[in-house]
Every structure is written in C-alpha cells, then in structure tokens.
C-alpha positions in Angstrom: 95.8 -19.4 89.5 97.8 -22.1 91.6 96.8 -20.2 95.0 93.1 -20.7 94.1 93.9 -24.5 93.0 95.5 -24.7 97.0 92.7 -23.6 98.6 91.5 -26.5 101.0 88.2 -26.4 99.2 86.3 -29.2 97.6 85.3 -27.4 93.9 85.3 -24.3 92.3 82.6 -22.8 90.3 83.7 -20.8 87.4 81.4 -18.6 84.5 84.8 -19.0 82.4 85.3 -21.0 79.2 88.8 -21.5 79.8 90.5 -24.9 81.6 93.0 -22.3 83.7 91.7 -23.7 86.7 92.1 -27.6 86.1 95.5 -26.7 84.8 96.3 -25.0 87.8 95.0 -28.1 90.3 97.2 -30.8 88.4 100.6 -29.5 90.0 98.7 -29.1 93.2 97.0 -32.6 93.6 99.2 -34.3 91.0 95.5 -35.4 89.6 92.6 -33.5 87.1 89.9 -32.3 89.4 86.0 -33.7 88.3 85.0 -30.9 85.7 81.5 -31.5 85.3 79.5 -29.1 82.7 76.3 -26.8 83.2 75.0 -28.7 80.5 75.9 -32.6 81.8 72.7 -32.2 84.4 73.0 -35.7 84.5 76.1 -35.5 86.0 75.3 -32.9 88.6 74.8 -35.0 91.2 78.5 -35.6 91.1 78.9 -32.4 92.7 78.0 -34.2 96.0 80.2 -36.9 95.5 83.1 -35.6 93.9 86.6 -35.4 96.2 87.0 -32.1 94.0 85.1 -30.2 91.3 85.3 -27.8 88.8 81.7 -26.9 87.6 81.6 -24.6 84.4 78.5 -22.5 84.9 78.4 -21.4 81.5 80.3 -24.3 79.8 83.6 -25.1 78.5 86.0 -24.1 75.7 86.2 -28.1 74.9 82.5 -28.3 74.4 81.6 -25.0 72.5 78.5 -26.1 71.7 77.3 -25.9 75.1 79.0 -22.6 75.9 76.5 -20.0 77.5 77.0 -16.7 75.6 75.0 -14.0 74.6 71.4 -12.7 76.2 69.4 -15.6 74.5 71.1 -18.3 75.6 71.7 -17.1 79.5 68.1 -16.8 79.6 67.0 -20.1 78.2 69.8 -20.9 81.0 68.0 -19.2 83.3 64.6 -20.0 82.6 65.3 -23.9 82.6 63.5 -25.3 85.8 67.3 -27.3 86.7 69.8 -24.2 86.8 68.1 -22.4 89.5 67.8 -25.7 91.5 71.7 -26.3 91.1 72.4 -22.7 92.3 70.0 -23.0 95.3 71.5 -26.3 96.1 75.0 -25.3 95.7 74.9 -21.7 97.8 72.7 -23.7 100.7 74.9 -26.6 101.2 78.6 -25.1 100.8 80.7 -21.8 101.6 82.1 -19.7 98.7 84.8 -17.5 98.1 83.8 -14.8 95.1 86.7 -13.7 93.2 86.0 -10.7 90.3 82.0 -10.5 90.5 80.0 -7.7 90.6 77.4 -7.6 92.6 75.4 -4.5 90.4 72.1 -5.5 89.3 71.4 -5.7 85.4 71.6 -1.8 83.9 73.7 -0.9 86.5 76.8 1.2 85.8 80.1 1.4 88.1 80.8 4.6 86.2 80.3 7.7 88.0 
C-alpha cells in the first residue's frame, strides 16, 4: 500500500472502510493526509484545497454510522442530488489511476 501512498498525486479516492491508505502516507509524507468523508459534504470543498486527500466514497470504519453498505443505502447515496455532483466534479477536474474495479455493468457476470 506504500507505492500507492508515493504516487506524486494529490488524493486518493477509495470505496474501502479501512484507514490502509492514511496509514500507508504517514511514513511517506511524515504527516496524515486530509481524509474527508462521503458524508462530511460540508467539507467537500476541501477537496480543492487540500495539499492531499483521502476521500472515503462509501465512508469510514471510524464513523460506521456513515458507512455505505447494502442496496438501500448506495441508492439513497446515489439518488442524493450532491454525490453525483462530487463525482462529476472530481473525474472533470483531475486524472485517476483505477486499481481493482470492474468496469461490468450491474447483473453482469465475469464467469463464463
């Protein structure tokens, strides 16, 4: 997890629950990055003006309450007027790298 916390990038966006990525940027940059929550929309604005970011897309292990799991809550996630903005925002104003996603629509099936 280091390697990714090297990267010359500004943040990282992660669906994980887990704080492997902030622990991984502490040895790098000797500081803890800006983790900033799907659910702290007042905060979102950080994003911009953050030296580096983590943004949870799906919450945090600290804050289970706010932890996007299950159908229900990914679409009230979804379906909230903000997160679509944020991802529109984010993926027109900065360059990603995609590590372990799958592209396959909903249904799909990578079995053969």
């Amino acid at each position: 997890m280091w390697v990714f916390a090297s990267l010359p990038a500004r943040g990282s966006l992660t669906t994980n629950y887990d704080n492997l990525l902030e622990r991984a940027f502490v040895p790098v940059h000797k500081r803890q990055p800006n983790v900033i929550r799907v659910d702290q929309r007042d905060r979102w604005h950080e994003i911009h003006d953050a030296g580096s970011f983590v943004l949870k897309l799906h919450g945090d292990i600290e804050n289970p309450d706010g932890i996007i799991l299950g159908f229900m809550s990914y679409r009230d996630l979804m379906q909230s007027p903000d997160y679509p903005h944020l991802l529109q925002m984010l993926f027109y104003d900065h360059t990603f790298l995609t590590v372990g996603s799958s592209l396959q629509g909903r249904g799909s099936s990578s079995c053969n």
